[in-house]
N, CA and C of each residue as an Amber inpcrd file, in Angstrom:
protein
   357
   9.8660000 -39.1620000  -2.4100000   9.9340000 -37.9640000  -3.2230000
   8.5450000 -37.3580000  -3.4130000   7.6010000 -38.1780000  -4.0380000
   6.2820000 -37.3850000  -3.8490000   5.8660000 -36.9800000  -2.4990000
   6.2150000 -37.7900000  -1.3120000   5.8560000 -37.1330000  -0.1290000
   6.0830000 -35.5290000  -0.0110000   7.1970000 -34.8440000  -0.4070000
   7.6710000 -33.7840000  -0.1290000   7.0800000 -32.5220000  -1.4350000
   6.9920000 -33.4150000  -2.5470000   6.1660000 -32.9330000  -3.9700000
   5.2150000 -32.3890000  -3.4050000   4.2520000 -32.6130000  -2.8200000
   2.6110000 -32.1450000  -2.4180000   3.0240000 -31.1340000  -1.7770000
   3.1570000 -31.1340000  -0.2610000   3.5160000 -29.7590000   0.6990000
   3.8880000 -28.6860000  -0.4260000   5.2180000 -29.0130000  -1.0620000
   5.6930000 -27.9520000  -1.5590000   4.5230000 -27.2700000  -2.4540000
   4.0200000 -28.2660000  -3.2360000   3.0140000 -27.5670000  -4.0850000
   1.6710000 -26.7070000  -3.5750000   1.4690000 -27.3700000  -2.3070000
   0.6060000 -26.8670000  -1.8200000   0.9650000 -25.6690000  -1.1230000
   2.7330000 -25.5500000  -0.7030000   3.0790000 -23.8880000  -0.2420000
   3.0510000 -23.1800000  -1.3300000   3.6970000 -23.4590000  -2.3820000
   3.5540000 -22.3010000  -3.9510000   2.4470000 -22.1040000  -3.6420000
   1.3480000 -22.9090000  -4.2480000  -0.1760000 -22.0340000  -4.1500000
  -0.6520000 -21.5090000  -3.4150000  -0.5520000 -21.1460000  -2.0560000
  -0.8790000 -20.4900000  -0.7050000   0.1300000 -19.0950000  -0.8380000
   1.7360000 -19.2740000  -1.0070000   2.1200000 -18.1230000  -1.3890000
   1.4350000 -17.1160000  -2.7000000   1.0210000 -17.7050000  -3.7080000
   0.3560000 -17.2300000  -5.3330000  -0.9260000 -16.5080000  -4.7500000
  -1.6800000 -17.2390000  -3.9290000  -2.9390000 -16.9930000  -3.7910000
  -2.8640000 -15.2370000  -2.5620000  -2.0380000 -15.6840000  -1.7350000
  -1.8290000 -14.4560000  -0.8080000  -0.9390000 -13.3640000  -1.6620000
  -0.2330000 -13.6820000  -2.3170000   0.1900000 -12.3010000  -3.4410000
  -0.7860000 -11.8680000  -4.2320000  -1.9970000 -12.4950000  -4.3560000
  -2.8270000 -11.5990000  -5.2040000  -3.9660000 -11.3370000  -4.2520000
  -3.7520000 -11.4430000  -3.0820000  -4.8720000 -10.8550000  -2.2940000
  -4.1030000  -9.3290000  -1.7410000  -2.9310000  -9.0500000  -2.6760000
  -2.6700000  -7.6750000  -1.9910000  -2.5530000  -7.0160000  -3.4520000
  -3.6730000  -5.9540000  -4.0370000  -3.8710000  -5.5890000  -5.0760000
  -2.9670000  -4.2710000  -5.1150000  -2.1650000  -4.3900000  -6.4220000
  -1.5240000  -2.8940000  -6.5690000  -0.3850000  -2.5140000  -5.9960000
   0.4340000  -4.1880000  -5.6430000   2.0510000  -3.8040000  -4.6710000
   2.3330000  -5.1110000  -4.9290000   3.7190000  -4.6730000  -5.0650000
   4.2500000  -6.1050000  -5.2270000   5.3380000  -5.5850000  -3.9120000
   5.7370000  -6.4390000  -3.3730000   6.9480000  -6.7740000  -2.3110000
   8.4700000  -6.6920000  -2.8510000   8.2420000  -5.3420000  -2.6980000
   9.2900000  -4.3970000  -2.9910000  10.0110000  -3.1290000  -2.1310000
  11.3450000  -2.3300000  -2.3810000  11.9850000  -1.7590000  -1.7040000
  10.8710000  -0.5690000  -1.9660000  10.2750000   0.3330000  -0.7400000
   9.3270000   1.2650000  -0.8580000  10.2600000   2.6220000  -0.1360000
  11.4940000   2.7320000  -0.4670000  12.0420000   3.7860000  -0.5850000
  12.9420000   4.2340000   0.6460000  13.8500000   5.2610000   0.9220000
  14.3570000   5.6320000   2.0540000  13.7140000   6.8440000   3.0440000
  13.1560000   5.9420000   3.8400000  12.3830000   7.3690000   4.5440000
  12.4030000   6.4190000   6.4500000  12.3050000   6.7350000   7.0650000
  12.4220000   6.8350000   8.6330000  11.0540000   6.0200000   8.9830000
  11.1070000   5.2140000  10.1150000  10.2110000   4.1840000  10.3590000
   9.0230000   4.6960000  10.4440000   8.6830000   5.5270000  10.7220000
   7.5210000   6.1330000  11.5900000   6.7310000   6.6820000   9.8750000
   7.0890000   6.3930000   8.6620000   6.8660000   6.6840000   7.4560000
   6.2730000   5.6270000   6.8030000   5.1370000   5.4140000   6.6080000
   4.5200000   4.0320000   5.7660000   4.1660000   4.8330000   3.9170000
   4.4680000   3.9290000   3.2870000   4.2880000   4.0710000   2.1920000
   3.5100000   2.7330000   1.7640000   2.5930000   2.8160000   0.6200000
   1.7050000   1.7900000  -0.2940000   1.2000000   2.4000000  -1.1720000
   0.5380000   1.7290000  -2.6560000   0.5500000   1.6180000  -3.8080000
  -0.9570000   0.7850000  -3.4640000  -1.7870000   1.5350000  -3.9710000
  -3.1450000   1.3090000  -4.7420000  -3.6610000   1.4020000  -6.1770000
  -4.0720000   0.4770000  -6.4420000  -4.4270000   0.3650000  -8.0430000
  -6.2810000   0.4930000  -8.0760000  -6.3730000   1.3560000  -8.5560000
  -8.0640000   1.9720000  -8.8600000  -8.5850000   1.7610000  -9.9540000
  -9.4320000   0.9490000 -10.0850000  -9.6890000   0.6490000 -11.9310000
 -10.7660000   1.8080000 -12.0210000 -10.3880000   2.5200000 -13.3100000
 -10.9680000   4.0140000 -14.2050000 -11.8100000   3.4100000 -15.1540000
 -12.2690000   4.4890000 -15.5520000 -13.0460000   4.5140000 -17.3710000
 -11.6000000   4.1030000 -18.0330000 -10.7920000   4.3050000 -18.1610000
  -8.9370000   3.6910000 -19.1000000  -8.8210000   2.4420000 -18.8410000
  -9.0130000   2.3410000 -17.4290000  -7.4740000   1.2870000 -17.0710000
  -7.6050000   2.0560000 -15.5380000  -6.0550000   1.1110000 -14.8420000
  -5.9890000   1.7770000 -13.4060000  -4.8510000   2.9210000 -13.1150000
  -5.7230000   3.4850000 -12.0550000  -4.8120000   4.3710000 -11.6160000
  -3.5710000   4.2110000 -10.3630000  -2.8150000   4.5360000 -10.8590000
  -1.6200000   4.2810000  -9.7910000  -1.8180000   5.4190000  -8.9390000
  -2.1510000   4.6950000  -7.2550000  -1.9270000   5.8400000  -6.3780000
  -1.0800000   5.6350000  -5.1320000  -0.4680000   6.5530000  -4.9790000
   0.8300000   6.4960000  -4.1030000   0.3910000   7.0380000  -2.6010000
   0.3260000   6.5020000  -1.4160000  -0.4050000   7.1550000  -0.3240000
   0.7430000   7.0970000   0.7330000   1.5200000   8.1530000   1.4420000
   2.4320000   8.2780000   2.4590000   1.4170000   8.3390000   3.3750000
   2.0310000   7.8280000   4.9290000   1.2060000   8.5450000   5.9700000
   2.3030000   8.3130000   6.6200000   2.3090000   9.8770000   7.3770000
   3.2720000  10.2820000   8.4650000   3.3300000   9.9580000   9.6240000
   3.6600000   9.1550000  10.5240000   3.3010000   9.0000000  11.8470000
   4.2740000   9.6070000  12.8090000   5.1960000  10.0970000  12.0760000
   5.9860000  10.9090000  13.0110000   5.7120000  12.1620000  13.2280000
   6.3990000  12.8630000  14.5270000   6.0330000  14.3020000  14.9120000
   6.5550000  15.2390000  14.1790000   6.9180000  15.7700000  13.1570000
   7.9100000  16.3860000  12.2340000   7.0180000  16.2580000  10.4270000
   7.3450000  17.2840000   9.9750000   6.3890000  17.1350000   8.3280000
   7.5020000  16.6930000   7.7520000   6.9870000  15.8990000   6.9500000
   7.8010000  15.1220000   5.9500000   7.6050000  15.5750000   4.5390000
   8.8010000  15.7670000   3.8780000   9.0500000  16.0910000   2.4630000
   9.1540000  14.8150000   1.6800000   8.4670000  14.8980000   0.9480000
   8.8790000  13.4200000  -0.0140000   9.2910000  13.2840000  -1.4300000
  10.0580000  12.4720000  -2.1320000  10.0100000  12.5270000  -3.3050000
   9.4210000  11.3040000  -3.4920000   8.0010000  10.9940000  -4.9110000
   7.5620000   9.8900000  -5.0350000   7.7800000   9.3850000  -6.0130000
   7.7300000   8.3910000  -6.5140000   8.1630000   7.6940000  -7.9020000
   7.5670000   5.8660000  -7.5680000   7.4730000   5.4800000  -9.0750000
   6.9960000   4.2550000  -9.1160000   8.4310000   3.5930000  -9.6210000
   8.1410000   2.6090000 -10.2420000   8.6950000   1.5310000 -11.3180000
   7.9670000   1.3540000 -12.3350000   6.7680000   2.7500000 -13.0700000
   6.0370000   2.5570000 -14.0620000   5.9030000   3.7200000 -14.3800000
   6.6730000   4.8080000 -13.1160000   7.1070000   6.0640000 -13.2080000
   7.6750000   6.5610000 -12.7130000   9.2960000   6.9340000 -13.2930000
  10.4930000   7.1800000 -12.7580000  10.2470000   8.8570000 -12.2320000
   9.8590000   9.6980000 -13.0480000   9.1380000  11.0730000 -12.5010000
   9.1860000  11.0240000 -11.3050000   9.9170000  11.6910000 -10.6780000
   9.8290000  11.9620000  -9.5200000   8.4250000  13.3950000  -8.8970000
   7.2500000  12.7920000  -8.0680000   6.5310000  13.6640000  -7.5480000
   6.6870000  14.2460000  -6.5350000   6.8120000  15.6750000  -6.1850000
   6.9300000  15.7680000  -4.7870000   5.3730000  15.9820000  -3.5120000
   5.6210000  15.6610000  -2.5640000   4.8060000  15.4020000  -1.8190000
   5.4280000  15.3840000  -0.4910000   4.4100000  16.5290000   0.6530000
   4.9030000  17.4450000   1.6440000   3.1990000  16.7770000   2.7200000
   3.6920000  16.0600000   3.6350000   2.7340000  15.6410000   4.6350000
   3.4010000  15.9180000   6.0090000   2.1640000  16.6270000   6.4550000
   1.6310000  16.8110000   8.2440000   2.0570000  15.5540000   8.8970000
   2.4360000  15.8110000  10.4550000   2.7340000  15.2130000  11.2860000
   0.8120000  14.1140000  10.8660000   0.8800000  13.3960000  11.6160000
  -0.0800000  12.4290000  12.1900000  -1.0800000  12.1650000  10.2720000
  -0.6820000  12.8940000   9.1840000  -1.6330000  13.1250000   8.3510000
  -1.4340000  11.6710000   7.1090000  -2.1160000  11.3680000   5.9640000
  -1.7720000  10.6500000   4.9290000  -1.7040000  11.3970000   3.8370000
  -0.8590000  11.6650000   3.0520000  -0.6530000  12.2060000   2.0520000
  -0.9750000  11.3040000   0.5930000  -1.1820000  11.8400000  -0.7550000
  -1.4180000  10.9230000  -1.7860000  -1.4690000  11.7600000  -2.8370000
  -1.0610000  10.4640000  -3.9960000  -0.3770000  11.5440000  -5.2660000
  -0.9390000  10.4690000  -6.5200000  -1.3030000  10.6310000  -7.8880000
  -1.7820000   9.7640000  -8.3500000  -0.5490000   9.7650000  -9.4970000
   0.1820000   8.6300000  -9.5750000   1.5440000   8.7340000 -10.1390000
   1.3700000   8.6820000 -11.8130000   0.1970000   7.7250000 -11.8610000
  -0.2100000   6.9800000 -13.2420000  -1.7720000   7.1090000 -13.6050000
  -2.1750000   7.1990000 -14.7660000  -3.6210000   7.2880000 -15.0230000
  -3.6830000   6.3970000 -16.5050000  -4.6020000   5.6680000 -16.1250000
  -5.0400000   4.9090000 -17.4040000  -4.0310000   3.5880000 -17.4110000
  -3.3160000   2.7340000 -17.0900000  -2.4490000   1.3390000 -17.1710000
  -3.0190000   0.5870000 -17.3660000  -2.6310000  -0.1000000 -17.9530000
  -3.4920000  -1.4480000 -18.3460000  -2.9200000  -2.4100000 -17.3620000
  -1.9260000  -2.2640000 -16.4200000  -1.5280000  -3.2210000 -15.3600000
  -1.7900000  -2.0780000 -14.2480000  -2.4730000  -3.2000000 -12.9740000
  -2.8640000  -3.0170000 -11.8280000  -1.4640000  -3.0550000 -10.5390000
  -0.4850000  -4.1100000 -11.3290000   0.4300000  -4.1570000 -10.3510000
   1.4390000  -3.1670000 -10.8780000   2.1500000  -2.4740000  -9.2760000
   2.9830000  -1.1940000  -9.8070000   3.9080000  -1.4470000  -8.4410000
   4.9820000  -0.7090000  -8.4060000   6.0390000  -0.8560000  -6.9620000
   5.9390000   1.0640000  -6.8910000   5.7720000   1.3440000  -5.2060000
   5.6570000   2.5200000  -4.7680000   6.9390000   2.6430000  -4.3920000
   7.3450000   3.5830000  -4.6720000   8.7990000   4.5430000  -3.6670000
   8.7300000   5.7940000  -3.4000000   9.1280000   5.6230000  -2.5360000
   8.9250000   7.4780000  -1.8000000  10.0220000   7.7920000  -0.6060000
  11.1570000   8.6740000  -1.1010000  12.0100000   8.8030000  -0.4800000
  12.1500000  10.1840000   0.3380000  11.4270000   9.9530000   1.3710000
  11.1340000  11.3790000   2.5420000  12.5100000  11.4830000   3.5350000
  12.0040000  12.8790000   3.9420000  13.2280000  12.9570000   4.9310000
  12.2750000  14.2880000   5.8780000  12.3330000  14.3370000   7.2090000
  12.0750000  15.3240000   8.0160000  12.1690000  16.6950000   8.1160000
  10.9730000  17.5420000   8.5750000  11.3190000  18.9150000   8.0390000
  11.5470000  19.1270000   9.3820000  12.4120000  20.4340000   9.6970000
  12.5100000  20.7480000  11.6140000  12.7800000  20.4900000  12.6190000
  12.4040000  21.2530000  13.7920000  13.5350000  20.1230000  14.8740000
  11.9350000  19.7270000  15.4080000  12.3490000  18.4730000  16.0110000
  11.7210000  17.6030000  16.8160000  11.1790000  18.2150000  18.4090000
   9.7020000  18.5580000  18.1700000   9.2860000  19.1300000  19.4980000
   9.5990000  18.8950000  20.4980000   9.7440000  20.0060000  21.5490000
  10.5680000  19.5420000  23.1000000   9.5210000  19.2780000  24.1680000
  10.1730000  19.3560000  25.3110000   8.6820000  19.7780000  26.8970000
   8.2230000  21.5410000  26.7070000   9.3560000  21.7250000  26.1750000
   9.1450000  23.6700000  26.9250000   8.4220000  23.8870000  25.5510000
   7.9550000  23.0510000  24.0640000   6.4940000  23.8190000  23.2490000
   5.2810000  23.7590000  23.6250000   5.4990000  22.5340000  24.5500000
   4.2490000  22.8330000  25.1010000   3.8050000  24.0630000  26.3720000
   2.3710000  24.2300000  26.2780000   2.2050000  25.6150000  27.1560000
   1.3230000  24.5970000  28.8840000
């Protein structure tokens, strides 16, 4: 029984230690939006406290409309990013907690470029 006691203890703390090497996200549902759509949650410590910031980046060919929201702010923000661009919205100002969950539920503006836009 202690044989198996140690490992385990020693995986908890390796999992604990790598969850706090990712500041300002916890491992959470980050919203409905199309693969080519990354969303994350940065925590900025202020003169207050931290700021919650919400950063989309688009990697698809098409502008993306977004609606943003935390779990520390149901407010929905909107936020409109360029093909290839990163977009960012500061959801929260002043928290006294660093950890926050990002969501951002985008959807595509337009049709999807062909051969014949290009010249």
């Amino acid at each position: 029984m202690c044989r198996l006691a140690a490992p385990a203890a020693l995986f908890a703390s390796l999992a604990l230690a790598l969850a706090l090497l990712v500041p300002g996200v916890r491992a959470d549902e980050t919203g409905r939006h199309p693969a080519c759509i990354e969303v994350r949650g940065e925590a900025r410590y202020g003169a207050q406290g931290y700021d919650h910031h919400v950063l989309v980046r688009n990697g698809c060919d098409r502008e993306a409309r977004c609606s943003v929201t935390t779990d520390v702010n149901p407010q929905p923000a909107p936020l409109t990013v360029a093909p290839g661009a990163t977009g960012h919205v500061v959801m929260w100002r002043g928290s006294p907690a660093r950890v926050f969950a990002p969501r951002a539920d985008c959807t595509l503006v337009g049709a999807p470029p062909t051969d014949t836009d290009t010249p």
